[in-house]
C-alpha positions as a Python dict, from the first residue, in 0.01 Angstrom:
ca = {
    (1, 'X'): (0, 0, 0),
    (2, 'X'): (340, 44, 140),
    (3, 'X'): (658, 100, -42),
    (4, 'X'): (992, -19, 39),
    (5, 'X'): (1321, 76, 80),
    (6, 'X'): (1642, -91, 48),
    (7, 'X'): (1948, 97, 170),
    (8, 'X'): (2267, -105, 318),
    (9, 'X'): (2132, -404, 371),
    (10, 'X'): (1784, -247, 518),
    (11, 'X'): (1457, -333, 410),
    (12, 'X'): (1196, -90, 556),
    (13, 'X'): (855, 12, 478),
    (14, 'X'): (820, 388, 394),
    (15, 'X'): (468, 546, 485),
    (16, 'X'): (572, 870, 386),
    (17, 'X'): (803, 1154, 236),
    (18, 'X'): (873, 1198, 607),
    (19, 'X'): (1023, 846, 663),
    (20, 'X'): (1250, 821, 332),
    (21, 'X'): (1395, 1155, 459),
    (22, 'X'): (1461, 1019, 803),
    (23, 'X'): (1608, 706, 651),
    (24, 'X'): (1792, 907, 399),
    (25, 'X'): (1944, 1145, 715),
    (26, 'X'): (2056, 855, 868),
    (27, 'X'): (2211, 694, 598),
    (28, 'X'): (2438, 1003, 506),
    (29, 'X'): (2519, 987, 871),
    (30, 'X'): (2650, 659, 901),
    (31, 'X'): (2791, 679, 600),
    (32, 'X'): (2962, 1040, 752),
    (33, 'X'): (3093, 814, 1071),
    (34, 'X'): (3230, 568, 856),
    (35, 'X'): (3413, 757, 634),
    (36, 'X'): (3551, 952, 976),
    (37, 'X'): (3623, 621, 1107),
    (38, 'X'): (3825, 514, 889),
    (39, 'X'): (3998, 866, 833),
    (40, 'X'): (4085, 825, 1234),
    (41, 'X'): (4189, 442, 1155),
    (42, 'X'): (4447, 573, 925),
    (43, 'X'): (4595, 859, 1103),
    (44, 'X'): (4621, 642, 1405),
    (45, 'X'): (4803, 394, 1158),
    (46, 'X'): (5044, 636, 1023),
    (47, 'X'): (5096, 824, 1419),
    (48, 'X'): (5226, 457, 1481),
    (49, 'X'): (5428, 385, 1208),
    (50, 'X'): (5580, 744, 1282),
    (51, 'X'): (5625, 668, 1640),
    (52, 'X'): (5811, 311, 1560),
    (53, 'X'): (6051, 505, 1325),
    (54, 'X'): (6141, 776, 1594),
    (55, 'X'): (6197, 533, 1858),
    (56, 'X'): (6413, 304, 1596),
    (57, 'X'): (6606, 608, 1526),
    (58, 'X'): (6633, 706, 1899),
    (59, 'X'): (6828, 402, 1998),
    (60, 'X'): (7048, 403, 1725),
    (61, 'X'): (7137, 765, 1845),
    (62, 'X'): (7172, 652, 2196),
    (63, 'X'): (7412, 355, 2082),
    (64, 'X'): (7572, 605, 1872),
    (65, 'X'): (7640, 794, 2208),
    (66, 'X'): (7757, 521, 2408),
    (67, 'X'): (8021, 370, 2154),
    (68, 'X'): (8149, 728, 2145),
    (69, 'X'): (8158, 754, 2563),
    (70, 'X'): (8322, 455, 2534),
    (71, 'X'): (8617, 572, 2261),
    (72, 'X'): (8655, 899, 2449),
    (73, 'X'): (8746, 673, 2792),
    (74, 'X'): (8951, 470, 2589),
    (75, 'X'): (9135, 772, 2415),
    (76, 'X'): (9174, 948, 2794),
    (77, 'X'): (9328, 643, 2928),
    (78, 'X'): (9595, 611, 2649),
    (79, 'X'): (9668, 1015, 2696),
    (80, 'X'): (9682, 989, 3117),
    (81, 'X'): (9914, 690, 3023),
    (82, 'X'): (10160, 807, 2783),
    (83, 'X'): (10150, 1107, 3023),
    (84, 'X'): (10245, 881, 3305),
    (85, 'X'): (10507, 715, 3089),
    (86, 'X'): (10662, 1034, 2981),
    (87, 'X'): (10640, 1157, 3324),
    (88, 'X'): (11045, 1137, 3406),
    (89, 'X'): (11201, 1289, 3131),
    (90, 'X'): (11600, 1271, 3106),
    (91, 'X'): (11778, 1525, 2886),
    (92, 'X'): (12106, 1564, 2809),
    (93, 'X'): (12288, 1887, 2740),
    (94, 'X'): (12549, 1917, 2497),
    (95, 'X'): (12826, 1988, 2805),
    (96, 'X'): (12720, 1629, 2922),
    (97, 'X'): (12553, 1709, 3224),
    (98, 'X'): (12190, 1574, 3253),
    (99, 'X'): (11898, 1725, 3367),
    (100, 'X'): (11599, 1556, 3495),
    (101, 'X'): (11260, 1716, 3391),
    (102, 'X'): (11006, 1615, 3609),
    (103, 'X'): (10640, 1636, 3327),
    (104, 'X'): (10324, 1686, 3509),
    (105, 'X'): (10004, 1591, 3358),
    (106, 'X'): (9804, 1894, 3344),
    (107, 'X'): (9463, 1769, 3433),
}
């Protein structure tokens, strides 16, 4: 007479000691695989959810950088300007003579 086994779904005939601790090897296996499996499933998960955070925060950084390129342009132009503007200075001395001063940017 044979006995039988029922293990995951699997219904097989066991003719020995020998076979139940085959079958029994094999389940603790697969259920070994499975349980690494899904271990790798949800690192792999997390690694991505990391990754999608570090690239969110890398463009805000790199927008970060470019509106402050573009206030640092802005800011030189106004200084080479007012620089420009100033750049014929006429002063007058208290014996009324006047003196040009010639300002150079220093750049």
């Amino acid at each position: 007479m044979h006995s039988l086994c029922q293990i995951r779904w699997l219904v097989i005939p066991l003719d020995s000691s020998k076979d139940l601790c085959r079958l029994l090897l094999h389940s603790m296996i697969t259920h070994f695989r499975i349980g690494l499996f899904s271990d790798l499933k949800a690192s792999l998960r997390k690694l991505e959810h990391e990754n999608a955070d570090l690239r969110f925060l890398n463009n805000q950084y790199v927008h970060k950088i470019r509106t402050l390129e573009k206030e640092s342009k802005q800011k030189s132009d106004k200084i080479i300007a007012l620089q420009e503007k100033n750049f014929h200075a006429v002063v007058q001395t208290p014996g009324t003579l006047k003196f040009i001063l010639l300002a150079y940017p220093y750049y």
